[in-house]
Structure formats: structure tokens, C-alpha cells
SETOR-938689 format. One line per field, with one value per atom (N, C-alpha, C): atom name; x, y, z; residue number from 1; residue in three letters. Coordinates in steps of 0.001 Angstrom, whole numbers. Atoms other than C-alpha are relative to their C-alpha. Layout:
BEGIN
atome <- c(CA/...)
c1 <- c(X/...)
c2 <- c(Y/...)
c3 <- c(Z/...)
num <- c(NUM/...)
residu <- c(ALA/...)
***
This chain:
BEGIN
atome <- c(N/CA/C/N/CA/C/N/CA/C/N/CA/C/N/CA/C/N/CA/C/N/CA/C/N/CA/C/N/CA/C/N/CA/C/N/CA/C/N/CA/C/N/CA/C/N/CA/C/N/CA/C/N/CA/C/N/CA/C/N/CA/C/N/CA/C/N/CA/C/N/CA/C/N/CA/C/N/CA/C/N/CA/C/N/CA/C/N/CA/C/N/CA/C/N/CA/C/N/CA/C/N/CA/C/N/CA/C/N/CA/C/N/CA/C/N/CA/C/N/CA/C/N/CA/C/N/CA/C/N/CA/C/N/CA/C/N/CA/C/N/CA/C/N/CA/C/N/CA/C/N/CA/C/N/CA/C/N/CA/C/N/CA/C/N/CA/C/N/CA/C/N/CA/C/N/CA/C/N/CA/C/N/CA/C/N/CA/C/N/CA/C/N/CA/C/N/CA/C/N/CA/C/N/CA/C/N/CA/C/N/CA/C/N/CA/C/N/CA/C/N/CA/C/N/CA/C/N/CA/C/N/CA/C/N/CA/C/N/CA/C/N/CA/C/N/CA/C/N/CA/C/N/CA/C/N/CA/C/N/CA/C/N/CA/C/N/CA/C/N/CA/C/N/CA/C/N/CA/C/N/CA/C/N/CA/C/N/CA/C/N/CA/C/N/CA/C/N/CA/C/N/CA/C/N/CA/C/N/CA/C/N/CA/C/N/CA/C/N/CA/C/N/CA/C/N/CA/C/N/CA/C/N/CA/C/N/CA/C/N/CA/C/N/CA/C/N/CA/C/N/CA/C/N/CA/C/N/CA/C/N/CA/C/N/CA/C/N/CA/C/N/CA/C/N/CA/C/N/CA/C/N/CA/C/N/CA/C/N/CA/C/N/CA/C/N/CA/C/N/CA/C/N/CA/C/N/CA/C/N/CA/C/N/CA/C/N/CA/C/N/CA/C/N/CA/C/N/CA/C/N/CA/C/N/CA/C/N/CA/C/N/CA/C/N/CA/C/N/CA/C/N/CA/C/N/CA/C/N/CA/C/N/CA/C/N/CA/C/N/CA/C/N/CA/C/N/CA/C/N/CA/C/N/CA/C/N/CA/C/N/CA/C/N/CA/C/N/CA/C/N/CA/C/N/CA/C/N/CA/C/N/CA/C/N/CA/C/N/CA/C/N/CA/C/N/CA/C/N/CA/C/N/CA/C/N/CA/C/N/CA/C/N/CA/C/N/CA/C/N/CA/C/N/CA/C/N/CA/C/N/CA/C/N/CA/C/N/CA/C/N/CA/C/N/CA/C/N/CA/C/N/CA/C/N/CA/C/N/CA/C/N/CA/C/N/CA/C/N/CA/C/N/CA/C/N/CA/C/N/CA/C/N/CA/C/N/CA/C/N/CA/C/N/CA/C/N/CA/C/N/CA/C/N/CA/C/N/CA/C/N/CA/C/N/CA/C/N/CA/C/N/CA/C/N/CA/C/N/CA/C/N/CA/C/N/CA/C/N/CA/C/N/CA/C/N/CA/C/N/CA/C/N/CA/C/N/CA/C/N/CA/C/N/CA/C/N/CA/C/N/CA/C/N/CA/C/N/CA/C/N/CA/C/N/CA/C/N/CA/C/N/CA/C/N/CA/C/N/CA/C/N/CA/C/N/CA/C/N/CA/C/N/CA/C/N/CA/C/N/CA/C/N/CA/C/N/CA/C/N/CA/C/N/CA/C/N/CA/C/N/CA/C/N/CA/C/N/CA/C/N/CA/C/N/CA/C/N/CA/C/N/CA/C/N/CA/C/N/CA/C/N/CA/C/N/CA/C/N/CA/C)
c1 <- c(844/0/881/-786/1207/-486/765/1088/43/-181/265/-140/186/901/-449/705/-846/1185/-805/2061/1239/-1571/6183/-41/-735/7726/481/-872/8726/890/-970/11391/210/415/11329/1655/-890/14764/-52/-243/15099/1648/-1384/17900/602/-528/17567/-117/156/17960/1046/-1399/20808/-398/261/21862/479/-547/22586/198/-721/24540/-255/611/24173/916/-1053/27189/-635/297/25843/-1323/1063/22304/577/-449/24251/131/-286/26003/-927/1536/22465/-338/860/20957/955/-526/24067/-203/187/24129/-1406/1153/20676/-450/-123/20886/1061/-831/23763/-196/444/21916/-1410/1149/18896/-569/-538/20260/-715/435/17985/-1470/1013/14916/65/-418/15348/-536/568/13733/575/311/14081/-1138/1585/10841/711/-204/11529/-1248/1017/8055/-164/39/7738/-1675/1206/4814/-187/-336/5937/204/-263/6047/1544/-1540/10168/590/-667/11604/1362/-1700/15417/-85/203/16058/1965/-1802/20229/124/-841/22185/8/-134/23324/-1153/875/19814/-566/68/20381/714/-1136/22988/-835/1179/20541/-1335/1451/17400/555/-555/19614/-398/-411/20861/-1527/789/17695/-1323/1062/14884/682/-544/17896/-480/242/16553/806/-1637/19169/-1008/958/16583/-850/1054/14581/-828/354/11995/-370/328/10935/664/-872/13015/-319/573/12014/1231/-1180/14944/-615/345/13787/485/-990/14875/-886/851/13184/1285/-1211/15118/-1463/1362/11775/-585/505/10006/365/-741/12479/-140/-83/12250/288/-657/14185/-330/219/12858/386/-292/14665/-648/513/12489/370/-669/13660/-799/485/11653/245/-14/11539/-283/694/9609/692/-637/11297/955/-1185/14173/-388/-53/14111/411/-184/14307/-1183/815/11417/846/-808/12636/-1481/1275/9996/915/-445/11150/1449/-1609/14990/883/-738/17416/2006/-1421/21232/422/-575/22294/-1054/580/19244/523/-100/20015/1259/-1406/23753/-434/-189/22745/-1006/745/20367/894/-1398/23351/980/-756/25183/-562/545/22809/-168/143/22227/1374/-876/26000/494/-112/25915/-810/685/23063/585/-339/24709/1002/-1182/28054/-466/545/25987/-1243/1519/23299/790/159/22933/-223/30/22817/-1566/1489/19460/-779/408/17014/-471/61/16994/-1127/1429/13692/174/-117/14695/457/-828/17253/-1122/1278/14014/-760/1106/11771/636/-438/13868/202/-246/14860/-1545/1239/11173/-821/723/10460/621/-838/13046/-330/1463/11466/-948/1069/8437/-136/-498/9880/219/-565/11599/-1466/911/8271/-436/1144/6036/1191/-814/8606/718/206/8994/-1293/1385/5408/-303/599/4961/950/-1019/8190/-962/333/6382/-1455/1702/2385/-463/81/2800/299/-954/4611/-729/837/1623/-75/446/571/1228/-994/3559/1031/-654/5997/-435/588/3667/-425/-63/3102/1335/-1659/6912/492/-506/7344/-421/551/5025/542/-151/5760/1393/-1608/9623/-91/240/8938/-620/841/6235/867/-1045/8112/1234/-1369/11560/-489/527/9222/-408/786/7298/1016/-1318/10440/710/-1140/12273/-669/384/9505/93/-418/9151/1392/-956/12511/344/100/12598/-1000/985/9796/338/-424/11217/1175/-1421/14543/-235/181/12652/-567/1046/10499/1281/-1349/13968/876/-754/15619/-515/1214/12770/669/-240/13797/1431/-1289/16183/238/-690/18024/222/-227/18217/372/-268/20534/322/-102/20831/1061/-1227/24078/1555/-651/27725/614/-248/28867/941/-822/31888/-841/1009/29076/-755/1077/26868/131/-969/26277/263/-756/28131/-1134/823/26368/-441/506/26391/-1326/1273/24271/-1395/1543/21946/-713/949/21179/492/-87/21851/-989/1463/18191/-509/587/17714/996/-1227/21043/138/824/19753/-1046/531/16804/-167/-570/18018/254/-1003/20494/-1222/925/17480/-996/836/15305/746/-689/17984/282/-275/18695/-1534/1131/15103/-510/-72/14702/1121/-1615/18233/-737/766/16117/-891/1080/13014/262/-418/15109/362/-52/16372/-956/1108/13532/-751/477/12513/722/-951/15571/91/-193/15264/-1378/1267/11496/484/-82/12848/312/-981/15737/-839/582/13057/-1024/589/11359/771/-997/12398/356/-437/14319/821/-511/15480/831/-718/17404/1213/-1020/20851/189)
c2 <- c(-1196/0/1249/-963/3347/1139/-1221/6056/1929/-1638/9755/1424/-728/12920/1366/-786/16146/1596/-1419/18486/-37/506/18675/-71/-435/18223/927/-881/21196/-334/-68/21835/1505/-1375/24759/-130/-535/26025/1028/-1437/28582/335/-789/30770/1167/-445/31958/1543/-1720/35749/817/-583/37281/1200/-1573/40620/294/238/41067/1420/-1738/44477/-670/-140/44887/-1165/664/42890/-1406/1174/39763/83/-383/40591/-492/606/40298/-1183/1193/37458/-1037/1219/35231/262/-111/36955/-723/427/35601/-1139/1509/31942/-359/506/31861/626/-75/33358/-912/384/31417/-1688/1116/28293/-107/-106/29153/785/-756/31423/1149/-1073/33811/367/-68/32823/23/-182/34892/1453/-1708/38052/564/-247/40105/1294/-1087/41627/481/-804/44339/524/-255/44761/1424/-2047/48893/31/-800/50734/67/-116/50673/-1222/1190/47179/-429/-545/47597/-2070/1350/44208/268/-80/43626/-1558/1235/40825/-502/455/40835/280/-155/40548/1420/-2136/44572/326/-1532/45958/-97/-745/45749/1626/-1487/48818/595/-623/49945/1008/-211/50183/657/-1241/51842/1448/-1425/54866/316/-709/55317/543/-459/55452/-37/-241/55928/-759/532/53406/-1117/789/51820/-996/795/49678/-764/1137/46914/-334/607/45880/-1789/1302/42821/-395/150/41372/-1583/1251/37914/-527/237/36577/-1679/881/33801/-295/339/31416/-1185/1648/28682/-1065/478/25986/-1404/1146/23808/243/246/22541/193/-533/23644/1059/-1465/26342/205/-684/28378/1362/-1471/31387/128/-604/33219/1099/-923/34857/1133/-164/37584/896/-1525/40135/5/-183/41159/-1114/1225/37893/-1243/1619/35090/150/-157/34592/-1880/1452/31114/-290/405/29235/-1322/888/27315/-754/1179/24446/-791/1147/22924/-735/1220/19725/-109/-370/20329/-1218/1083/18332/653/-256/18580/1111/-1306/21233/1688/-641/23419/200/895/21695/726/-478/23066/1181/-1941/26883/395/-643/27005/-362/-207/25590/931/-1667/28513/836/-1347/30749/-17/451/29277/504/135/29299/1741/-1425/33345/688/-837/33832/-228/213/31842/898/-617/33673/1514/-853/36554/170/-276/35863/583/-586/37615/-489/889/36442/-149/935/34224/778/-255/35293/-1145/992/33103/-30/-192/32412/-1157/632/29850/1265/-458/32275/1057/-764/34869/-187/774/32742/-588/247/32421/1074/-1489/35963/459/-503/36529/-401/846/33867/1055/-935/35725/1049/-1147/38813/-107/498/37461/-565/1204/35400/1495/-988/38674/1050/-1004/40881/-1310/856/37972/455/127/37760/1790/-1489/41797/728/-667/42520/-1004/581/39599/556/-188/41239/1785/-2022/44751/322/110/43823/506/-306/44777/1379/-1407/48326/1122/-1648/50419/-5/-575/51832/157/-1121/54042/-1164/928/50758/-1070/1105/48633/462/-629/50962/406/-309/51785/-1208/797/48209/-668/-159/47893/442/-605/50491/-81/446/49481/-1191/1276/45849/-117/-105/46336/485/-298/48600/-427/1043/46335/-689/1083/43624/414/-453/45672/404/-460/47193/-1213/1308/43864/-674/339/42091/371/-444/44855/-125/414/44589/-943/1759/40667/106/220/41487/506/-1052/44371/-1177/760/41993/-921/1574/38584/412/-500/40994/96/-65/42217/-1155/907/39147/-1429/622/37359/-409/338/37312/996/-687/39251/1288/-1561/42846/124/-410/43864/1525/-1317/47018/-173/-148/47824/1367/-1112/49974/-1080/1119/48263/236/292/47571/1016/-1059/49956/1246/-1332/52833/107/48/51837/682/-1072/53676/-1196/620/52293/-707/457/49969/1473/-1468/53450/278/-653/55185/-1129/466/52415/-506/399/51831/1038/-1269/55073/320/-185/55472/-829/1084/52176/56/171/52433/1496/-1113/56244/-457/1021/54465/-858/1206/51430/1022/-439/53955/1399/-967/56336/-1189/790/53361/-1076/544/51762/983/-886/55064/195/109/55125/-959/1549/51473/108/-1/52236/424/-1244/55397/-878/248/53351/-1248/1084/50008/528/-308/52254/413/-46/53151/-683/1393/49451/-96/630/48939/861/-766/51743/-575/811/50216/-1483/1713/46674/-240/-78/47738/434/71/49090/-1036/535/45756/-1018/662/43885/-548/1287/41213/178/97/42196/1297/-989/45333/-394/386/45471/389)
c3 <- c(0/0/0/-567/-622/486/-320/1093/-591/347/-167/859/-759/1561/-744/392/946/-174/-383/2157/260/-15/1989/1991/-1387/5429/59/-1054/7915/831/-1055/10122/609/-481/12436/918/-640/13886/1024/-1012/16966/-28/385/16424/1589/-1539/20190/-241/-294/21140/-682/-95/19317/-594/437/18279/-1344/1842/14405/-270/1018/12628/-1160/1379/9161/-602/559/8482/-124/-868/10445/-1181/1225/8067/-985/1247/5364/-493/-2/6010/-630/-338/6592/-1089/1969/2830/-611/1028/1478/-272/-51/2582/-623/279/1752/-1790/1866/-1869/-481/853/-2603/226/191/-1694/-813/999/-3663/-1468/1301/-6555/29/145/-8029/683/-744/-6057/1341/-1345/-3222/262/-472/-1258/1422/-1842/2088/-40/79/3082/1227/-1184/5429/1048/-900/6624/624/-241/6663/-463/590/6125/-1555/1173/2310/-823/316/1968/-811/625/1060/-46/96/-217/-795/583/-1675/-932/703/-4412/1/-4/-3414/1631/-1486/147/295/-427/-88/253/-11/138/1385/-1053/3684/213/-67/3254/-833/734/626/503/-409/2093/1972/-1033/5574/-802/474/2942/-163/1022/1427/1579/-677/4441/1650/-1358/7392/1379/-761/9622/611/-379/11694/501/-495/13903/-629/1021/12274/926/-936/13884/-843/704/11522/-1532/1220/8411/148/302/6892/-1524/992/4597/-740/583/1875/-969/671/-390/-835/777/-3205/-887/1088/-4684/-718/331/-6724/1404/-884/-4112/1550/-739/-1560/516/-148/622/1693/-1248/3524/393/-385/5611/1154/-1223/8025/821/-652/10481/1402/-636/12595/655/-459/14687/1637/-1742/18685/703/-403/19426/-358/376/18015/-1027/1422/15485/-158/239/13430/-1572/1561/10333/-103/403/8732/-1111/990/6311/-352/450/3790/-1118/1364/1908/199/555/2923/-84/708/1340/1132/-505/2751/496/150/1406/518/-680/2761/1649/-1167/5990/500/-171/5615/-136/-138/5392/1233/-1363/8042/1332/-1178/10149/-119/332/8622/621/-842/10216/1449/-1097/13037/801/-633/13993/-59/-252/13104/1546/-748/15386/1555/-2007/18944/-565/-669/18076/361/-519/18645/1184/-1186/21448/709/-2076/24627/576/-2018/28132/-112/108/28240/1077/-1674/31068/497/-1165/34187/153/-1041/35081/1105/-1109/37514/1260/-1244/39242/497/205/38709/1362/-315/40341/2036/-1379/43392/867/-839/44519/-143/-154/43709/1730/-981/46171/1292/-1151/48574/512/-969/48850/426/-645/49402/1435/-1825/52631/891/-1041/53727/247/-147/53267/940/-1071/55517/1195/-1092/57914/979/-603/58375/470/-856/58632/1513/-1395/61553/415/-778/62819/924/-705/63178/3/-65/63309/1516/-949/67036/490/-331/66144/107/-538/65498/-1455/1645/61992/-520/648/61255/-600/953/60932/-525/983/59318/-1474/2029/56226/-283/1012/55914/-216/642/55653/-978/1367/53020/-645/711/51391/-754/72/51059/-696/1136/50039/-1068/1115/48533/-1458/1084/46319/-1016/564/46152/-906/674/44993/-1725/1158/42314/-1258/928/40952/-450/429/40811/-1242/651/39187/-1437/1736/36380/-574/873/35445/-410/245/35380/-1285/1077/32977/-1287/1119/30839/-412/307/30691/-838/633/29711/-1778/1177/27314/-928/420/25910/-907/356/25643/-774/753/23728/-1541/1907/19961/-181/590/17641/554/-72/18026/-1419/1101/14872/-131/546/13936/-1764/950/10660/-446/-213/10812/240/-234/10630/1423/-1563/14204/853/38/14000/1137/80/14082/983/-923/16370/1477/-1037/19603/1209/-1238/22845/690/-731/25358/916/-1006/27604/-517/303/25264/-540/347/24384/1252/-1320/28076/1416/-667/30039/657/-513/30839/992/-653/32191/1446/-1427/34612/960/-1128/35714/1277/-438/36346/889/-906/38554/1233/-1239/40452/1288/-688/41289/809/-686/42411/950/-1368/44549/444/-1019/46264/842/-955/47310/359/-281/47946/1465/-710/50064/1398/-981/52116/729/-633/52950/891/-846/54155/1315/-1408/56523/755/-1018/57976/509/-725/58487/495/-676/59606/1466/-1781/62725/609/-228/63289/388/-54/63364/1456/-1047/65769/1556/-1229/68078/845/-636/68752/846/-800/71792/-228/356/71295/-1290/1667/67545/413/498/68296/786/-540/68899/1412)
num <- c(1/1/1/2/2/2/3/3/3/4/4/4/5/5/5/6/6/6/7/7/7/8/8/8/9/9/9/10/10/10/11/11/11/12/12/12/13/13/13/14/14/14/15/15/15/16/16/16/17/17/17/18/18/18/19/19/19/20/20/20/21/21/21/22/22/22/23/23/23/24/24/24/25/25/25/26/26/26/27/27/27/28/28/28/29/29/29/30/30/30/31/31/31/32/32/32/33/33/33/34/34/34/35/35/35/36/36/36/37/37/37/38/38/38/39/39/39/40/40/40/41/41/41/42/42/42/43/43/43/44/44/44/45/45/45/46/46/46/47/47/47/48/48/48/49/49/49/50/50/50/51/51/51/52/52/52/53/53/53/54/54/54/55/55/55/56/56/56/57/57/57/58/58/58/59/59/59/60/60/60/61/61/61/62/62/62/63/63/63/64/64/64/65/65/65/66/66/66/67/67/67/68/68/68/69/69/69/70/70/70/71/71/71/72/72/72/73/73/73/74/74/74/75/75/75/76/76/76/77/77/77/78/78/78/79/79/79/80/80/80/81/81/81/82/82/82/83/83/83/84/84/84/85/85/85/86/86/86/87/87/87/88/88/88/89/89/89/90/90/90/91/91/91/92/92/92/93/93/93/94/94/94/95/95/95/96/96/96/97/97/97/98/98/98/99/99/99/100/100/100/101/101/101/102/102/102/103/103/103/104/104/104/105/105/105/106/106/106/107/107/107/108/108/108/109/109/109/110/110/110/111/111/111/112/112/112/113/113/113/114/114/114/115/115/115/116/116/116/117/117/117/118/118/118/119/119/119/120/120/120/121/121/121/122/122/122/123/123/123/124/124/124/125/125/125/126/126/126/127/127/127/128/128/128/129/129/129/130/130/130/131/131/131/132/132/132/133/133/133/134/134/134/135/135/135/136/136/136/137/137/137/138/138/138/139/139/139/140/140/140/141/141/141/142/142/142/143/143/143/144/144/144/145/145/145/146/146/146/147/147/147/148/148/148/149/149/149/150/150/150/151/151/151/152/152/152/153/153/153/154/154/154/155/155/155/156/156/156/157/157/157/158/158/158/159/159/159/160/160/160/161/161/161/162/162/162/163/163/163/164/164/164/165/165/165/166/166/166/167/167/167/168/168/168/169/169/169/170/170/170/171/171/171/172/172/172/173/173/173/174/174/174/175/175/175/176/176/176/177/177/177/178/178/178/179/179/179/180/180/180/181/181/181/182/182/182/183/183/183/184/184/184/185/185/185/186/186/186/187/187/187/188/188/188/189/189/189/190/190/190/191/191/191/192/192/192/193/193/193/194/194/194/195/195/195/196/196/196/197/197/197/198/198/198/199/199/199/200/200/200/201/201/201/202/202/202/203/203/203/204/204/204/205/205/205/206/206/206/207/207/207/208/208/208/209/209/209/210/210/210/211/211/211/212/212/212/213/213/213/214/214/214/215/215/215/216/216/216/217/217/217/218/218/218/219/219/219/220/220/220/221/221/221/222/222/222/223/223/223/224/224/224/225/225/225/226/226/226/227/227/227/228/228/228/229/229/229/230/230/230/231/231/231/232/232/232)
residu <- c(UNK/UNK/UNK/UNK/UNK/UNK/UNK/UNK/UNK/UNK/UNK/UNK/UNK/UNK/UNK/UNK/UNK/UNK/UNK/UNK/UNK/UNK/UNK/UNK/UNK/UNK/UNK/UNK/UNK/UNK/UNK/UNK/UNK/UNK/UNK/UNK/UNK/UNK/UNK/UNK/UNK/UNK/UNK/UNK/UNK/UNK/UNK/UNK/UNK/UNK/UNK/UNK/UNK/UNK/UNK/UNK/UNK/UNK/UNK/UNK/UNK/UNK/UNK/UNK/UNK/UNK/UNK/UNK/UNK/UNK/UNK/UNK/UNK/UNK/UNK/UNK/UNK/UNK/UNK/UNK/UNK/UNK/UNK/UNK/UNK/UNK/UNK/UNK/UNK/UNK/UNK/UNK/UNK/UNK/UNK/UNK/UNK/UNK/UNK/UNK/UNK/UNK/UNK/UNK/UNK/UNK/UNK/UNK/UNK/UNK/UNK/UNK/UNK/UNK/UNK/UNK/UNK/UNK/UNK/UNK/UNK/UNK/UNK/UNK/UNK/UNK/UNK/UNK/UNK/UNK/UNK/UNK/UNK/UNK/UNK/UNK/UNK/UNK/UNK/UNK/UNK/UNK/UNK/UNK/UNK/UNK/UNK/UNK/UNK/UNK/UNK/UNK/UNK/UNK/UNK/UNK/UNK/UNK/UNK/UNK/UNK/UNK/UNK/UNK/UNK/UNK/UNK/UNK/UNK/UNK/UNK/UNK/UNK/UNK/UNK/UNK/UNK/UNK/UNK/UNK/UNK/UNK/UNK/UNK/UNK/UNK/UNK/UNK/UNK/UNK/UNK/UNK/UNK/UNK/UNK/UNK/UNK/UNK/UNK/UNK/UNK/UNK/UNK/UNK/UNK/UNK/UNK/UNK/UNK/UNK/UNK/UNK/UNK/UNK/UNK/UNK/UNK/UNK/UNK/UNK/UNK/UNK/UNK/UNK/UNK/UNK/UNK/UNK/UNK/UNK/UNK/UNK/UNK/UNK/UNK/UNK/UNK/UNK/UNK/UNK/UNK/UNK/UNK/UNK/UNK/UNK/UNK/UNK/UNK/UNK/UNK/UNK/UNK/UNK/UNK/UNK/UNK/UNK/UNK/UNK/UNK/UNK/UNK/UNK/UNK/UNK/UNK/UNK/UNK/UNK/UNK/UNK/UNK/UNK/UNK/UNK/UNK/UNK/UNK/UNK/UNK/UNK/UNK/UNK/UNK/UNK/UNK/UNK/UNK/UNK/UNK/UNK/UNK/UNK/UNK/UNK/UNK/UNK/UNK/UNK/UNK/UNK/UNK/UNK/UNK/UNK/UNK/UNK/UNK/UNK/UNK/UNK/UNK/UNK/UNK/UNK/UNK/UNK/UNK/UNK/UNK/UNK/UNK/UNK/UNK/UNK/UNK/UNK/UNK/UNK/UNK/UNK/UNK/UNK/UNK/UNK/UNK/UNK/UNK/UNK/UNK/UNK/UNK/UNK/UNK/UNK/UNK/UNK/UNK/UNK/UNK/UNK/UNK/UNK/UNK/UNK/UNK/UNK/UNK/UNK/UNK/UNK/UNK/UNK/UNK/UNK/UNK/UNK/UNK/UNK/UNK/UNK/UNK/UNK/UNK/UNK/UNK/UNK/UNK/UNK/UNK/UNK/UNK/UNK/UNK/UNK/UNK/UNK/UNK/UNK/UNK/UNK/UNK/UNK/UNK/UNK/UNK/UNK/UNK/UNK/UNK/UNK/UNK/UNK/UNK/UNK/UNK/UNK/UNK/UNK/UNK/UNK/UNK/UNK/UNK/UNK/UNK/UNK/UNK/UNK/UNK/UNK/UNK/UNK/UNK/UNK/UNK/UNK/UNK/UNK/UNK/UNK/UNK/UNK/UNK/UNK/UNK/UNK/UNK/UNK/UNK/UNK/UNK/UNK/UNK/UNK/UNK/UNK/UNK/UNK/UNK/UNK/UNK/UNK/UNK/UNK/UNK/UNK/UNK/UNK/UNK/UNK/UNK/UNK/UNK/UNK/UNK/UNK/UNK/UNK/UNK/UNK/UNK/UNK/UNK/UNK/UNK/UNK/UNK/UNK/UNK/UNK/UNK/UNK/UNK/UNK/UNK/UNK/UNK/UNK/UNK/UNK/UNK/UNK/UNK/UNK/UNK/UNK/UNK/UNK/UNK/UNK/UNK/UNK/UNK/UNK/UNK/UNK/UNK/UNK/UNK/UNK/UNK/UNK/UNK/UNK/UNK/UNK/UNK/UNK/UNK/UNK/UNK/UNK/UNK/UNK/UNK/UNK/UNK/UNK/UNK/UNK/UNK/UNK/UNK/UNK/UNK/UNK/UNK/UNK/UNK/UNK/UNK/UNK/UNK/UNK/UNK/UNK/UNK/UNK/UNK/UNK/UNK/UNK/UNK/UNK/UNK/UNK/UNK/UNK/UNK/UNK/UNK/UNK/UNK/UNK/UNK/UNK/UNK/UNK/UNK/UNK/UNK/UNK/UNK/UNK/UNK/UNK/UNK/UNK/UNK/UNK/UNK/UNK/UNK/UNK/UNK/UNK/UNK/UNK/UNK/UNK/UNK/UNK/UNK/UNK/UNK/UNK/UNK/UNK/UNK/UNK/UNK/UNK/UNK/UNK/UNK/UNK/UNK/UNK/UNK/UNK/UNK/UNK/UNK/UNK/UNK/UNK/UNK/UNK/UNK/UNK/UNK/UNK/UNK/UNK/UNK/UNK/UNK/UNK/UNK/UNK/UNK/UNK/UNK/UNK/UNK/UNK/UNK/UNK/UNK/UNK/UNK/UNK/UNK/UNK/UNK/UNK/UNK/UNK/UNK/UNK/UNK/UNK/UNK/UNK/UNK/UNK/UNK/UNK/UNK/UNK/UNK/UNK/UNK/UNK/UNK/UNK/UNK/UNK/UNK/UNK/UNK/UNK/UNK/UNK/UNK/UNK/UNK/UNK/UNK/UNK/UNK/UNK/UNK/UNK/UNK/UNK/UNK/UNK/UNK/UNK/UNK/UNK/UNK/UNK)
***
């Protein structure tokens, strides 16, 4: 008996979190035009619907509409029945594979091995998931410490954890959100601006919310010191 199928086989690659310059861009259009010749696109996904039919019109399509930041770029490739798409946006980076034969097989490990030498630091959600737990222990264990103190140190130790907690969380969130899919610059690496300036805001930020995080511990911490038994 034989059997008939309706639809080629897939293969779905994760290409993990990395960060790609124009160069690194390049690179990935090439392997993938020069395994599928002239049947080949990159949709850039603009308001303008902007596609390229060669590797360069990443440097291209920079000069012409100055956009260093990508947010979505889709790199494709036909060989017959064959076909390779590199997907890349904030959310996920990958490579679909329909029907692939070897040599498909061999360029999506080409890309693949561009995108780890470029990932970023993964986010922990174990290690996450534990200092979450941690504050949590230290907030129970400060309010039964000071449920006997009176109003005044039972809302500053709220208001302190509470806070630590809220702040910690969002950034665990902004980070995981972050570290989700691709970075895509579209500028060569040289050029680009410094880690300073692309995260200056965020490390103001931090240093302003641990100085008041800093302020309000101490004021659990003179509350703590005044219950019997716990102060020095």
C-alpha cells in the first residue's frame, strides 16, 4: 500500500535571542541566496512594503529610508520545491525548512551558527523565580516582625517591600520581554552607539530606584531595631 501525503515536510529552527549588525544581516541573505540562486527576497516589513532581491539591500534600504533599527526582516529562499525562511523580529528569530534536502540543511546551520556567536545572556527564570520567592519570605517575615509596632511601621514596611518587589519584578519582565527574539541594527557595528548610550536610561533608572529602595530600608531597619528582642 502506498502512502500519499498532501504536504512537503517542515522543520522549524530557533535561532535563540541574538543581536545582528548589518554585516551579520548580510552574512544570513548571502548563505541563503547562494543556496537558492535567483529565487530569493528580504521583506523588510515597513509601512511601504520595502523588499530587496540581493544581500546589499540591507545597506541599501539603511541609505535610502535611514533606519538603523529593524523591527521585523524575513529573509527567503526557493530551490523547486524547496524552501528556507529566516524569520527575525523582537519575538522570536528562526528558520522554517519545507522539503529540505542537505544542502538546505547546511545553510540554516550557517545561520544558526551566526546567530549563537551573537546571542545575549538568556534570562533566568529559575534564578528569577527564586529571589522573587526571597522577597516574598523577607516581606512575611517583616510585617509579623512589626504587626505589634503600630501603623507608622507597618506601612513603611510595606511600602519598602512592597516597592523592592514591584520594581524587581518589572525589570525581570522588561529583561525577559527584551531578551525574547532578535536585536536587529541595521548599521555596521563599528558605528553603532556604545552599550552606555543604548542603556543610560535604564542604569539612571536602577540607580534612582535603589537610592530610594536604600532610604526606605532604613527606615525598616530603625522600626525593626526598636522591637524587643530584635534590636541590637
Amino acid at each position: 500500500m502506498t502512502i500519499e501525503y498532501s504536504r512537503a515536510p517542515e522543520e522549524t529552527i530557533d535561532l535563540g535571542n541574538p543581536l545582528l549588525y548589518q554585516e551579520d544581516l548580510v552574512q544570513i541573505a548571502r548563505i541563503v541566496a547562494d543556496e537558492c540562486g535567483d529565487d530569493f527576497l528580504i521583506e523588510f516589513h515597513d509601512d511601504r512594503g520595502a523588499k530587496a532581491r540581493e544581500p546589499e539591500g540591507f545597506s541599501a534600504y539603511a541609505g535610502s529610508n535611514e533606519v538603523v533599527a529593524l523591527t521585523r526582516v524575513t529573509v527567503s529562499g526557493h530551490r523547486g520545491d524547496l524552501r528556507i525562511v529566516v524569520t527575525l523580529t523582537p519575538r522570536e528569530a528562526k528558520i522554517n525548512l519545507t522539503a529540505p534536502d542537505n544542502g538546505l540543511r547546511g545553510a540554516a546551520g550557517q545561520v544558526k551558527d551566526i546567530c549563537r556567536l551573537r546571542s545575549r545572556p538568556s534570562f533566568n527564570r529559575e534564578l528569577a523565580a527564586m529571589v522573587t520567592s526571597g522577597i516574598l519570605i523577607a516581606t512575611v517575615s517583616i510585617f509579623v516582625n512589626v504587626l505589634d509596632q503600630g501603623v507608622v511601621p507597618l506601612v513603611a514596611a510595606g511600602i519598602a517591600v512592597g516597592g523592592a518587589l514591584l520594581g524587581y519584578m518589572r525589570a525581570q519582565k522588561g529583561r525577559a520581554s527584551e531578551l525574547a527574539g532578535a536585536k536587529l541594527i541595521n548599521a555596521p557595528r563599528s558605528e553603532s552607539p556604545t552599550h552606555w548610550e543604548n542603556h543610560r536610561v535604564v542604569y539612571i533608572s536602577n540607580t534612582i530606584t535603589g537610592a530610594i529602595t536604600l532610604v526606605l530600608g532604613g527606615v525598616i531597619g530603625y522600626f525593626v531595631n526598636q522591637i524587643p528582642g530584635l534590636g541590637g
